[in-house]
PyMOL Python script that loads the backbone (N, CA, C, O; Angstrom):
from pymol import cmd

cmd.read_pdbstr("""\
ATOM      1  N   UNK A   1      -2.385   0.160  35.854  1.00  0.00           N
ATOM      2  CA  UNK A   1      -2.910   0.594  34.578  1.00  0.00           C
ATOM      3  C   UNK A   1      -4.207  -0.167  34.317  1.00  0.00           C
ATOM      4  O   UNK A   1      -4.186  -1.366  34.041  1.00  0.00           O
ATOM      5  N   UNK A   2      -5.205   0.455  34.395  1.00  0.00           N
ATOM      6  CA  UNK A   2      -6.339   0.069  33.636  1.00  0.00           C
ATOM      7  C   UNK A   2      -6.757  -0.832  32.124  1.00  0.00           C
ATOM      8  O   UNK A   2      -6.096  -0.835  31.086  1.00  0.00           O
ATOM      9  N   UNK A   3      -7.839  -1.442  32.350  1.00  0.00           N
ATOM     10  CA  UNK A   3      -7.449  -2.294  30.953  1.00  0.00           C
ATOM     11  C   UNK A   3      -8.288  -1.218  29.747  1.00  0.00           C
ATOM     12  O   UNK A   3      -9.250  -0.492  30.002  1.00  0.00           O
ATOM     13  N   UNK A   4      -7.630  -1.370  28.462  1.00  0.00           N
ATOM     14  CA  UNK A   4      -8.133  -0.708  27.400  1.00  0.00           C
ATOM     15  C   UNK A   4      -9.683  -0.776  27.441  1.00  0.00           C
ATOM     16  O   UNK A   4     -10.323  -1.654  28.018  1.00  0.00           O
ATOM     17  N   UNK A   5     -10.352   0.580  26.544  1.00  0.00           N
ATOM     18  CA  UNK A   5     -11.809   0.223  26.509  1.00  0.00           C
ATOM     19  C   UNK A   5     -11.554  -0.631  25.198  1.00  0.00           C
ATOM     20  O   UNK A   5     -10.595  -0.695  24.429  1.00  0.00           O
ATOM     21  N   UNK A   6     -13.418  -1.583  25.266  1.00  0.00           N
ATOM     22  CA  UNK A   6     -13.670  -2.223  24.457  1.00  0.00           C
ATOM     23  C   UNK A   6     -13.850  -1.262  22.975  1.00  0.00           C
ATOM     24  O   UNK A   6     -14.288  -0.112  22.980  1.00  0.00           O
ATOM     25  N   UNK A   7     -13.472  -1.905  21.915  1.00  0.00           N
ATOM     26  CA  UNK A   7     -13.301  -1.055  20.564  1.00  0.00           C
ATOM     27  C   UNK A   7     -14.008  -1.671  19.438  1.00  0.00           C
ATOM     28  O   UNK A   7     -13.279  -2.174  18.583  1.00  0.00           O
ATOM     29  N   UNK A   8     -15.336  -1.740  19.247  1.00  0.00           N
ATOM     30  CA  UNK A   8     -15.898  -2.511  18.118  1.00  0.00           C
ATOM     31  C   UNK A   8     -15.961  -2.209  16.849  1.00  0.00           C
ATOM     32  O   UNK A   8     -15.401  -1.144  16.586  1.00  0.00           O
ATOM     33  N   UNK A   9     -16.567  -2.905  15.718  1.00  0.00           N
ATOM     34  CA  UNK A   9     -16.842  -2.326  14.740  1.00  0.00           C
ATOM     35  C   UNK A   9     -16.775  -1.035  14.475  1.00  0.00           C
ATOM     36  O   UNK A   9     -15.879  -0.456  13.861  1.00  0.00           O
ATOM     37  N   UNK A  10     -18.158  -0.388  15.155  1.00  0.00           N
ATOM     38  CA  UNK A  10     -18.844   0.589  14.933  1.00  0.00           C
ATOM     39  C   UNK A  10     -17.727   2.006  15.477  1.00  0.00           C
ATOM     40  O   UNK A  10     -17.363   3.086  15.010  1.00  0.00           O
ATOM     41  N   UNK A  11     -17.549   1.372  16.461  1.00  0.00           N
ATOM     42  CA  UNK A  11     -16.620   2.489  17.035  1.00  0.00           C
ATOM     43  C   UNK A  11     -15.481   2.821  15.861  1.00  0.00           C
ATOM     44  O   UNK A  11     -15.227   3.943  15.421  1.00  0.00           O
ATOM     45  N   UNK A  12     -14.885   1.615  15.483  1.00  0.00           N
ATOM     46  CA  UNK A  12     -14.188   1.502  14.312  1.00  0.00           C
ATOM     47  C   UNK A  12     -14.378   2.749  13.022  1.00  0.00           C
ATOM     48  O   UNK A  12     -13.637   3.642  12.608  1.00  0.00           O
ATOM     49  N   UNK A  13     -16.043   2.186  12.586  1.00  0.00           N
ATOM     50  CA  UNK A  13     -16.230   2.948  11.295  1.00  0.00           C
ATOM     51  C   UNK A  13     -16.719   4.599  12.184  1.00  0.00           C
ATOM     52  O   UNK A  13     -17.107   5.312  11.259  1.00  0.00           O
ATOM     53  N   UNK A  14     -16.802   5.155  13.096  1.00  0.00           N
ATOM     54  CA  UNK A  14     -17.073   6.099  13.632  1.00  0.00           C
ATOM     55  C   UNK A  14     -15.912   6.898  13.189  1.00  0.00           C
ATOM     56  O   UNK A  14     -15.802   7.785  12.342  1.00  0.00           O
ATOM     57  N   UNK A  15     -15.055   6.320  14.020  1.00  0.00           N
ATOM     58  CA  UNK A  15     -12.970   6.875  13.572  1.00  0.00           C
ATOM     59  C   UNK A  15     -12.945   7.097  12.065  1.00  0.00           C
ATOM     60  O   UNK A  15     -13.164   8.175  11.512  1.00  0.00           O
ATOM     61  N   UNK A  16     -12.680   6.060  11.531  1.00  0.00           N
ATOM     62  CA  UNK A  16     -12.743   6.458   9.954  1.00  0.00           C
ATOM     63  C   UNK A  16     -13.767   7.449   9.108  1.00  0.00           C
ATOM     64  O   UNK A  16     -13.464   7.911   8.007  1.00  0.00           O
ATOM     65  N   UNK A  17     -15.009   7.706   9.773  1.00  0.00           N
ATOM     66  CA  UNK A  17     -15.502   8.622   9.422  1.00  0.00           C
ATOM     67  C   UNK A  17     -15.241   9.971   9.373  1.00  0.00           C
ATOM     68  O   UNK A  17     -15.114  10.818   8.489  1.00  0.00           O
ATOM     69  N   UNK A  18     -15.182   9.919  10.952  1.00  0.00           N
ATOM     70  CA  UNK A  18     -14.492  11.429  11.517  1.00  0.00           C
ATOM     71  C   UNK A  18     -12.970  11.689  10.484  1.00  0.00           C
ATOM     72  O   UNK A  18     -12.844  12.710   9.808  1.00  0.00           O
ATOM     73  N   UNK A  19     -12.067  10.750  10.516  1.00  0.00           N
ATOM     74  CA  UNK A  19     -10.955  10.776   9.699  1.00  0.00           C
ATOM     75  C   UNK A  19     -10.902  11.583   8.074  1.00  0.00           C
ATOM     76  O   UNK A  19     -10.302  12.562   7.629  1.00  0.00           O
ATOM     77  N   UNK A  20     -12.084  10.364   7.392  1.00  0.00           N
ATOM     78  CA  UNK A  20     -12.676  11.135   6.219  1.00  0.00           C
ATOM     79  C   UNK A  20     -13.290  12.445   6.554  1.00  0.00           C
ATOM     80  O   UNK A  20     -12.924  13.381   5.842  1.00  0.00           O
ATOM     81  N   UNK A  21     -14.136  12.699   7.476  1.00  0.00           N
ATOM     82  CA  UNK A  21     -14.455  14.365   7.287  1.00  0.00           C
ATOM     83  C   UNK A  21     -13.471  15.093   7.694  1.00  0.00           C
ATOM     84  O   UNK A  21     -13.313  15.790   6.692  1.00  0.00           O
ATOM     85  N   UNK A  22     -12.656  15.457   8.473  1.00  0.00           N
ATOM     86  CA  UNK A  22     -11.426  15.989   8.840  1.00  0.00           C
ATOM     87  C   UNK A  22     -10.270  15.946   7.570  1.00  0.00           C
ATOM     88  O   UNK A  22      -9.369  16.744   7.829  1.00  0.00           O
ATOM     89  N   UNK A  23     -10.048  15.223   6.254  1.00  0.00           N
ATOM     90  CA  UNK A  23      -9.658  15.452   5.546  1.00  0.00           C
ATOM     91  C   UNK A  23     -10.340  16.715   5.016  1.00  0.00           C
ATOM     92  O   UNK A  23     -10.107  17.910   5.197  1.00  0.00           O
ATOM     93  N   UNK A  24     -11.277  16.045   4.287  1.00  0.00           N
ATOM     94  CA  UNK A  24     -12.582  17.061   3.471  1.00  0.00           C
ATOM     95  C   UNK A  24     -12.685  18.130   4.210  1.00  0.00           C
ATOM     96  O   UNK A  24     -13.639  18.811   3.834  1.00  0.00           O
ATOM     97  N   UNK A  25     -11.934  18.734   5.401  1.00  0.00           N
ATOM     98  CA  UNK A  25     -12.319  19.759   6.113  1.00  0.00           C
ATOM     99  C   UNK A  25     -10.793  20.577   6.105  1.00  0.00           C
ATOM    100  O   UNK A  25     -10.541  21.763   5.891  1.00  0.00           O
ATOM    101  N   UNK A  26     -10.119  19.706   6.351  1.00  0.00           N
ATOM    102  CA  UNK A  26      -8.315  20.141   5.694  1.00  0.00           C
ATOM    103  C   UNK A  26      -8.409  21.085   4.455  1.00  0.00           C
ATOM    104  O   UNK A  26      -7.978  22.236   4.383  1.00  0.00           O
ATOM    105  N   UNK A  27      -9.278  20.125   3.169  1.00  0.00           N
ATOM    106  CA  UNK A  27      -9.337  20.148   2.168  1.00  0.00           C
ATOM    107  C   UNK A  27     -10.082  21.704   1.773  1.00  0.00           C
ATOM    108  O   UNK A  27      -9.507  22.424   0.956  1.00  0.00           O
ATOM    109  N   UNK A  28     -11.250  22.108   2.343  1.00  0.00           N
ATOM    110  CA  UNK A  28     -12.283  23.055   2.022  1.00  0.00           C
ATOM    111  C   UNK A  28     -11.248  24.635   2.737  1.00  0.00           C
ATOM    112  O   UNK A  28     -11.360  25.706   2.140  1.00  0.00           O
ATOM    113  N   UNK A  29     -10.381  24.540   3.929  1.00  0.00           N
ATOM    114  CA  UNK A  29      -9.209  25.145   4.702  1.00  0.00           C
ATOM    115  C   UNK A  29      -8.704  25.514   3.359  1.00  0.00           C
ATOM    116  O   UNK A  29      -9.010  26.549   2.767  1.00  0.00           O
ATOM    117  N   UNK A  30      -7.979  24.671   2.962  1.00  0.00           N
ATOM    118  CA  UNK A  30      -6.936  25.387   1.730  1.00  0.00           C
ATOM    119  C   UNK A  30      -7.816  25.751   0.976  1.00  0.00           C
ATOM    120  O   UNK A  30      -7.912  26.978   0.958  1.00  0.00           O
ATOM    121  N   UNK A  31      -8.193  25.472   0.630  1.00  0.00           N
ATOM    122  CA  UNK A  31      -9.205  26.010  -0.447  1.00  0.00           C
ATOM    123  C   UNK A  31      -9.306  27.626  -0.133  1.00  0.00           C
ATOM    124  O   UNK A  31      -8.640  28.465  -0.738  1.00  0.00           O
ATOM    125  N   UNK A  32     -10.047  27.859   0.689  1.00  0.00           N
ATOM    126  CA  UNK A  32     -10.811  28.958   1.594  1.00  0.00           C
ATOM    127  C   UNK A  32      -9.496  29.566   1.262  1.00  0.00           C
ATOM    128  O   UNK A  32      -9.284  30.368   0.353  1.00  0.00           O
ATOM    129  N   UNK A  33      -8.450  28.980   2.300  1.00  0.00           N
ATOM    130  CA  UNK A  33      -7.702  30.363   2.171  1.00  0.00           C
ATOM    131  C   UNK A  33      -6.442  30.982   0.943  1.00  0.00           C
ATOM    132  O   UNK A  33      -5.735  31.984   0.833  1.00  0.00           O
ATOM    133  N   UNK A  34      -6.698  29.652   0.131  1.00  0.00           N
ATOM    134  CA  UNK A  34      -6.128  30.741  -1.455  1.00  0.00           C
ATOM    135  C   UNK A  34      -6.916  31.386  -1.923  1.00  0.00           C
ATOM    136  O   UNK A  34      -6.545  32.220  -2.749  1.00  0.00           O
ATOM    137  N   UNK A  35      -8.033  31.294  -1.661  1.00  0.00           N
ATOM    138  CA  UNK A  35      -9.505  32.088  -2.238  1.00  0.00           C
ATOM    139  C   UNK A  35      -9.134  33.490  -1.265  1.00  0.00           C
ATOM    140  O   UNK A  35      -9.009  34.538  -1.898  1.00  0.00           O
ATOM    141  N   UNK A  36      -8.990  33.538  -0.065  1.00  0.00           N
ATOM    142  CA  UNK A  36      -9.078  34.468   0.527  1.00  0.00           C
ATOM    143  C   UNK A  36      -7.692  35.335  -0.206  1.00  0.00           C
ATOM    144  O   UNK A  36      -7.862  36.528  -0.456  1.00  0.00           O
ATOM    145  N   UNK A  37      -6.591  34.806  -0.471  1.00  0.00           N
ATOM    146  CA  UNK A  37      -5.443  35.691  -0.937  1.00  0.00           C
ATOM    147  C   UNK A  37      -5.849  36.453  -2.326  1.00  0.00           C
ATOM    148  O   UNK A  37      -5.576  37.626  -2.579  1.00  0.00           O
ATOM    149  N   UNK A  38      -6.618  35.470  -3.247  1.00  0.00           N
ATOM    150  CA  UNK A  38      -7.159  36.082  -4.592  1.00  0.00           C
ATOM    151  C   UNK A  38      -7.994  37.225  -3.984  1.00  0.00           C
ATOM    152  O   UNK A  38      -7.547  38.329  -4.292  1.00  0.00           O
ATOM    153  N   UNK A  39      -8.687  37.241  -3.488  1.00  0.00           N
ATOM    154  CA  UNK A  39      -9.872  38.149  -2.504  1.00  0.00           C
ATOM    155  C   UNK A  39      -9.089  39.392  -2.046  1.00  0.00           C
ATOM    156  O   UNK A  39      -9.378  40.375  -2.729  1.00  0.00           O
ATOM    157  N   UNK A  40      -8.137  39.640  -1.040  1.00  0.00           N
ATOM    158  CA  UNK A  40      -7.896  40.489  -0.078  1.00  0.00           C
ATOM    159  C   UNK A  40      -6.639  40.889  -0.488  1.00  0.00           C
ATOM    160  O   UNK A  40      -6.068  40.253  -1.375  1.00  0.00           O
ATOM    161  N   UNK A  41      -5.961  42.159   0.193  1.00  0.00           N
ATOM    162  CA  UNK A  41      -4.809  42.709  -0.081  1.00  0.00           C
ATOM    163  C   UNK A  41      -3.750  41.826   0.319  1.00  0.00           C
ATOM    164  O   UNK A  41      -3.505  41.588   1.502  1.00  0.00           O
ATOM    165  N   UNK A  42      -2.995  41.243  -0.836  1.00  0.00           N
ATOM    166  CA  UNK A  42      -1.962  40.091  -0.505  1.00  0.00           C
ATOM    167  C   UNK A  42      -1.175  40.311   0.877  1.00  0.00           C
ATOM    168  O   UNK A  42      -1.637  39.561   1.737  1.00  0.00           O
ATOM    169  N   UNK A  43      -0.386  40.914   1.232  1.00  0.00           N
ATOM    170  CA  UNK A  43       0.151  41.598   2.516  1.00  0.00           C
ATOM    171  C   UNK A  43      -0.515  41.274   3.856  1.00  0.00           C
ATOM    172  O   UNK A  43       0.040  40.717   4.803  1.00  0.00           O
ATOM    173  N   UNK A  44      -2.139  41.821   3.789  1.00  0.00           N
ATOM    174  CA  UNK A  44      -2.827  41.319   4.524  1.00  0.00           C
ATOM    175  C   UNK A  44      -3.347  39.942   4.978  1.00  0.00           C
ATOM    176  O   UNK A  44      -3.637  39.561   6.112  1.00  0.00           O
ATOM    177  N   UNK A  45      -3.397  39.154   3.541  1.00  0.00           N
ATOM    178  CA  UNK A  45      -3.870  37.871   3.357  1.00  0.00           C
ATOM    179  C   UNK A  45      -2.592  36.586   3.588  1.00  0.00           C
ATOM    180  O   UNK A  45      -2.862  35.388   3.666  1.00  0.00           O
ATOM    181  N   UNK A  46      -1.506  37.034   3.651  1.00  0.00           N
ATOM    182  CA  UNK A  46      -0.244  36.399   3.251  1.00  0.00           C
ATOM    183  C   UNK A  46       0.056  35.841   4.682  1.00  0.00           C
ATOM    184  O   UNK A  46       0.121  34.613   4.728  1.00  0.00           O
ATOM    185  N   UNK A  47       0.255  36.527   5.890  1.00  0.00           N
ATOM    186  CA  UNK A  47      -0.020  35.733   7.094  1.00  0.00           C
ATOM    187  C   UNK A  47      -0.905  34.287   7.645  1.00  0.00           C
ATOM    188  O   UNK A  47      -0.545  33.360   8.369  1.00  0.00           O
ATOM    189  N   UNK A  48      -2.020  34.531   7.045  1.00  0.00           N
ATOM    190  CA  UNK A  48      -3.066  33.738   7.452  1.00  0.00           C
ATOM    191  C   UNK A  48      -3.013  32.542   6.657  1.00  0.00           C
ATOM    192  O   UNK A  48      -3.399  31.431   7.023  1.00  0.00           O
ATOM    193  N   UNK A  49      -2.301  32.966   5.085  1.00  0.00           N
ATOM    194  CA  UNK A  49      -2.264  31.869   4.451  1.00  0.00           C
ATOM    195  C   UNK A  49      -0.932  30.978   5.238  1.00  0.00           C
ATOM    196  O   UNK A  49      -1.132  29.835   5.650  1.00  0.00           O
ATOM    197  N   UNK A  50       0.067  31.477   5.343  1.00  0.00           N
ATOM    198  CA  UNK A  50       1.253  30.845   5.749  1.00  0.00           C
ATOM    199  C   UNK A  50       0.778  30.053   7.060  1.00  0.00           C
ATOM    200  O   UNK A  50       0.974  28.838   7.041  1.00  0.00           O
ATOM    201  N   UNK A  51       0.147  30.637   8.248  1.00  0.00           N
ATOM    202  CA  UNK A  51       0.091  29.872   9.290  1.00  0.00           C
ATOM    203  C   UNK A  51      -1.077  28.769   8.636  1.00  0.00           C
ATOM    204  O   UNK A  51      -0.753  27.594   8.464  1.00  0.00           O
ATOM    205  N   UNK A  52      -2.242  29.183   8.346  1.00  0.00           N
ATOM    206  CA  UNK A  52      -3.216  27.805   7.512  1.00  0.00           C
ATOM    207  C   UNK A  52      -2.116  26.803   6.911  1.00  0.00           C
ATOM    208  O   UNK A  52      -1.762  25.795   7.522  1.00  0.00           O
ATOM    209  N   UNK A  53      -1.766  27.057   6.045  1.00  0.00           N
ATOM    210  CA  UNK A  53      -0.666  26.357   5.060  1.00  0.00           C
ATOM    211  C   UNK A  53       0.288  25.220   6.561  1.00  0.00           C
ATOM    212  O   UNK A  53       0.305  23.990   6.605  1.00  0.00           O
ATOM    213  N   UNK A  54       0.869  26.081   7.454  1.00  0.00           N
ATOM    214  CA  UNK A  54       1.387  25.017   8.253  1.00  0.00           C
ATOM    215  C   UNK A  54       1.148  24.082   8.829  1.00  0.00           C
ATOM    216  O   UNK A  54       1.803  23.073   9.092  1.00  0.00           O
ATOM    217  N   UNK A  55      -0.597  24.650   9.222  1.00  0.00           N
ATOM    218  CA  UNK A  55      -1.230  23.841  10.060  1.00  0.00           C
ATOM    219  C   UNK A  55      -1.657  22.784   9.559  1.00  0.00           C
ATOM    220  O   UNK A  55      -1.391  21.689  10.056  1.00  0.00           O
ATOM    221  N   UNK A  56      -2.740  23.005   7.982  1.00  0.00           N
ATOM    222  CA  UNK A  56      -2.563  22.194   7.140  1.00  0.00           C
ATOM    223  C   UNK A  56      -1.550  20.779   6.688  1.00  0.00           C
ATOM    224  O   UNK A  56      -1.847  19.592   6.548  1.00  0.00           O
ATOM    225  N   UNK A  57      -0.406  21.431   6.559  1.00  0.00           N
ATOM    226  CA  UNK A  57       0.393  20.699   6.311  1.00  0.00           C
ATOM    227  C   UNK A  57       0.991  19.436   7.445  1.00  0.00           C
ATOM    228  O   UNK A  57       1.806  18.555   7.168  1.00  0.00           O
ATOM    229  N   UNK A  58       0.317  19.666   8.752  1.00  0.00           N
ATOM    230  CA  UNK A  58       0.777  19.328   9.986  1.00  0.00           C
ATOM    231  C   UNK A  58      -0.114  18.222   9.715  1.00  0.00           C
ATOM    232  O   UNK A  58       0.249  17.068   9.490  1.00  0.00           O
ATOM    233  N   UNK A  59      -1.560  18.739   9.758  1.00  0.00           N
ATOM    234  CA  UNK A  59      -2.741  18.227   9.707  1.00  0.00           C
ATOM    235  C   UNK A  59      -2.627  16.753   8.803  1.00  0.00           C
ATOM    236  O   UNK A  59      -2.777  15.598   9.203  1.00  0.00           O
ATOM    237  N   UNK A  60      -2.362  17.174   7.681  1.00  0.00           N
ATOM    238  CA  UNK A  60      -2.392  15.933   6.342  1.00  0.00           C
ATOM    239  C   UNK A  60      -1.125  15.007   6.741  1.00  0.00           C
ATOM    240  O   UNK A  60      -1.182  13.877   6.256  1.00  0.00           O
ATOM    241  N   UNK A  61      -0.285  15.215   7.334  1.00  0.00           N
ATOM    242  CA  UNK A  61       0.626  14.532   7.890  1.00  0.00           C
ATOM    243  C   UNK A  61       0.493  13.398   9.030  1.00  0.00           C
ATOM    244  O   UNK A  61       1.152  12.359   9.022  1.00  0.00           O
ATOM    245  N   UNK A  62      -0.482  13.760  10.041  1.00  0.00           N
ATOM    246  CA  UNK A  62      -0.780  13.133  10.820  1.00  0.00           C
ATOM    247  C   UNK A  62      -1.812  12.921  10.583  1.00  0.00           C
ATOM    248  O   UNK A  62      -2.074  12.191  11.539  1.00  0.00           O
ATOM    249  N   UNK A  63      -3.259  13.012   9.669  1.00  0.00           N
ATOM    250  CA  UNK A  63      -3.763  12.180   9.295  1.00  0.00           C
ATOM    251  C   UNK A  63      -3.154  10.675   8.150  1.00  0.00           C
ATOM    252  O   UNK A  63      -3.686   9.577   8.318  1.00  0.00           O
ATOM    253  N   UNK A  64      -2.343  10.805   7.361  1.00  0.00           N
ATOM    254  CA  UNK A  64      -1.580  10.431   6.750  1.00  0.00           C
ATOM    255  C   UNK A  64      -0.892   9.149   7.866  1.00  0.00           C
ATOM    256  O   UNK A  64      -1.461   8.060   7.787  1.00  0.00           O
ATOM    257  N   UNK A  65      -0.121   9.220   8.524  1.00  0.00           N
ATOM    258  CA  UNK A  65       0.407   8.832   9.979  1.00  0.00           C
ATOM    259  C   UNK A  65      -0.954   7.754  10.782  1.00  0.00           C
ATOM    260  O   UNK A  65      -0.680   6.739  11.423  1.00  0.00           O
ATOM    261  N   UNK A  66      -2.059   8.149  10.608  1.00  0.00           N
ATOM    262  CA  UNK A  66      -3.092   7.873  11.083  1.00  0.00           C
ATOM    263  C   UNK A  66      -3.756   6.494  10.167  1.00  0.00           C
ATOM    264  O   UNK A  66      -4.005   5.403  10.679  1.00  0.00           O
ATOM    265  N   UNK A  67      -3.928   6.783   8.968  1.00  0.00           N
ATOM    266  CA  UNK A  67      -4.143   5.957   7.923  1.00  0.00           C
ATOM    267  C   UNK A  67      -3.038   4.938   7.785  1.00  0.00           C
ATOM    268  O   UNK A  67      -3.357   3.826   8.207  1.00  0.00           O
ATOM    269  N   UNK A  68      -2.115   5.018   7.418  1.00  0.00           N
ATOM    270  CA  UNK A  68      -0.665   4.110   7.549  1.00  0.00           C
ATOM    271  C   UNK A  68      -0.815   3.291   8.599  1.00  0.00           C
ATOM    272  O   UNK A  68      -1.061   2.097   8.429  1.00  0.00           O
ATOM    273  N   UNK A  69      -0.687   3.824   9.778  1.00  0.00           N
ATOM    274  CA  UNK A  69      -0.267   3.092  11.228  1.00  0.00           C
ATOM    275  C   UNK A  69      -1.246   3.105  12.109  1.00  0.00           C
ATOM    276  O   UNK A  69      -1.410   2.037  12.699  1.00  0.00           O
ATOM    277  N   UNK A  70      -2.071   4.126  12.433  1.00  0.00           N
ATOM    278  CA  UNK A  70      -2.711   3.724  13.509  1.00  0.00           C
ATOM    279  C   UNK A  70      -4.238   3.318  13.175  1.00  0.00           C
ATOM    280  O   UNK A  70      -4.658   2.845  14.231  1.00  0.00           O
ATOM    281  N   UNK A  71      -5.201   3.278  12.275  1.00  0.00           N
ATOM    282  CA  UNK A  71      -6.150   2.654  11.802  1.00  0.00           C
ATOM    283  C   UNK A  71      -6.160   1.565  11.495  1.00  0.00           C
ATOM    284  O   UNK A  71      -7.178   0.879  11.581  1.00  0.00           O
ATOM    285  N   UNK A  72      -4.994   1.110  11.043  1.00  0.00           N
ATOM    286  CA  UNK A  72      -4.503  -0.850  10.752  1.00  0.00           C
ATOM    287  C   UNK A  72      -4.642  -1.643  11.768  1.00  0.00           C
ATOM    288  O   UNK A  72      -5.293  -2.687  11.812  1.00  0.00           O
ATOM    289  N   UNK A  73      -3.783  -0.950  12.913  1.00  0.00           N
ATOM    290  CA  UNK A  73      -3.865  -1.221  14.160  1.00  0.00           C
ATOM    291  C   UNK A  73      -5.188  -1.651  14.994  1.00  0.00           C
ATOM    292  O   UNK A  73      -5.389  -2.776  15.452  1.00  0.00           O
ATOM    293  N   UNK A  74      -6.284  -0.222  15.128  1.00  0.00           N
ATOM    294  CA  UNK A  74      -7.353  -0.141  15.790  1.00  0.00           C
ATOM    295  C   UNK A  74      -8.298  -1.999  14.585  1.00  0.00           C
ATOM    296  O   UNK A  74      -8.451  -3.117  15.076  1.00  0.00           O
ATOM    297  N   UNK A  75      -8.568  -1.706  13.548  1.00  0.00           N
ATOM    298  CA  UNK A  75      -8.814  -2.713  12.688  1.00  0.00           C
ATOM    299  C   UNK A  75      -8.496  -3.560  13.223  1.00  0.00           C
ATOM    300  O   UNK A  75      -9.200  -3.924  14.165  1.00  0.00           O
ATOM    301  N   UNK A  76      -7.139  -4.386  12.862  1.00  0.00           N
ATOM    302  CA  UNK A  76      -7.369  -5.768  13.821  1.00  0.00           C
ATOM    303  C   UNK A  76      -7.542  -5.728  15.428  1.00  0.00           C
ATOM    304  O   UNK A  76      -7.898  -6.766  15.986  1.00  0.00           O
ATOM    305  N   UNK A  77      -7.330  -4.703  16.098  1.00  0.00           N
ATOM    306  CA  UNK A  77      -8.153  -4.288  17.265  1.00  0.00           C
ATOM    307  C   UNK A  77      -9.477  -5.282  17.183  1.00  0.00           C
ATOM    308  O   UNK A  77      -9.658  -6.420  17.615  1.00  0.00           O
ATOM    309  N   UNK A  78     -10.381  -4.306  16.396  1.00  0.00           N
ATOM    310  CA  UNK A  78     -11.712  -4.771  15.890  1.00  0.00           C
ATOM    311  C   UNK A  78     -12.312  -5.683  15.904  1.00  0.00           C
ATOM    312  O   UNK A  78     -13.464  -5.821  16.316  1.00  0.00           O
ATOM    313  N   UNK A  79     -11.109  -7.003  15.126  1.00  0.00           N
ATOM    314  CA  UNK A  79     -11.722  -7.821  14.344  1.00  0.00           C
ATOM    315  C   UNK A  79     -11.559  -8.810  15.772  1.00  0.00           C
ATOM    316  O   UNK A  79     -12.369  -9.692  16.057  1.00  0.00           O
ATOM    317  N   UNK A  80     -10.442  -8.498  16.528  1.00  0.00           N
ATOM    318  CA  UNK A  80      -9.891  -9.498  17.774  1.00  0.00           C
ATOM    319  C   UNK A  80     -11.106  -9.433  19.187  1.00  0.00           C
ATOM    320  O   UNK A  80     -11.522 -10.254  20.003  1.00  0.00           O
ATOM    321  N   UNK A  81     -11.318  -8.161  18.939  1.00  0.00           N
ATOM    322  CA  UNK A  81     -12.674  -7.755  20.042  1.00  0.00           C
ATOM    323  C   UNK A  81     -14.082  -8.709  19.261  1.00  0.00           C
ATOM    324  O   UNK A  81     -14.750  -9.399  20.032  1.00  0.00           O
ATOM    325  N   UNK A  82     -14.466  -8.701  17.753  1.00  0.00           N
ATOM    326  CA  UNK A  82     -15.634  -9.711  17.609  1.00  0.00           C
ATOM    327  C   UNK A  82     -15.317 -11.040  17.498  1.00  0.00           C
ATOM    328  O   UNK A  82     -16.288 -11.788  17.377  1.00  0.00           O
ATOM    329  N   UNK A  83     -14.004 -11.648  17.507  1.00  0.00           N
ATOM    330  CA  UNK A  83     -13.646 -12.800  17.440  1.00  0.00           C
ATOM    331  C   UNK A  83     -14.005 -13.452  18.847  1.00  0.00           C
ATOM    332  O   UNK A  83     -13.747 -14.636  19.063  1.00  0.00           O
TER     333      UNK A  83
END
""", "prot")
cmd.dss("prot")
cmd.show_as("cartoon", "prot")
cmd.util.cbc("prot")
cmd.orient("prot")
């Protein structure tokens, strides 16, 4: 097994960035697609919302999962790589 790559700061606030836009992008998803059900023939629209809605829901979960546990992690990662 190979040794881990090096993980700095920057790389650090890169992750958390991407993290924050990938919410805000979750976020603009739902949005979109209750807009689309107000919009379109419910019947038609009612599929797309349900699978969005799951994926969504998958999504905020494991970002969620991500924030909790694995960003704490990479962090003192971080701080042990500039030490």
């Amino acid at each position: 097994m190979s040794a881990p790559p090096r993980f700095d700061r920057a790389a650090f606030d890169r992750l958390v960035a991407d993290h924050q836009e990938a919410v805000r992008l979750a976020n603009e998803l739902e949005y979109q697609l209750y807009r689309l059900g107000e919009l379109a023939d419910a019947d038609r629209a009612a599929p797309f919302q349900r699978a969005g809605g799951e994926l969504i829901g998958l999504l905020r979960n494991l970002l969620f999962r991500h924030d909790q546990q694995v960003l704490p992690l990479l962090e003192a990662l971080c701080r042990e790589e500039s030490a």
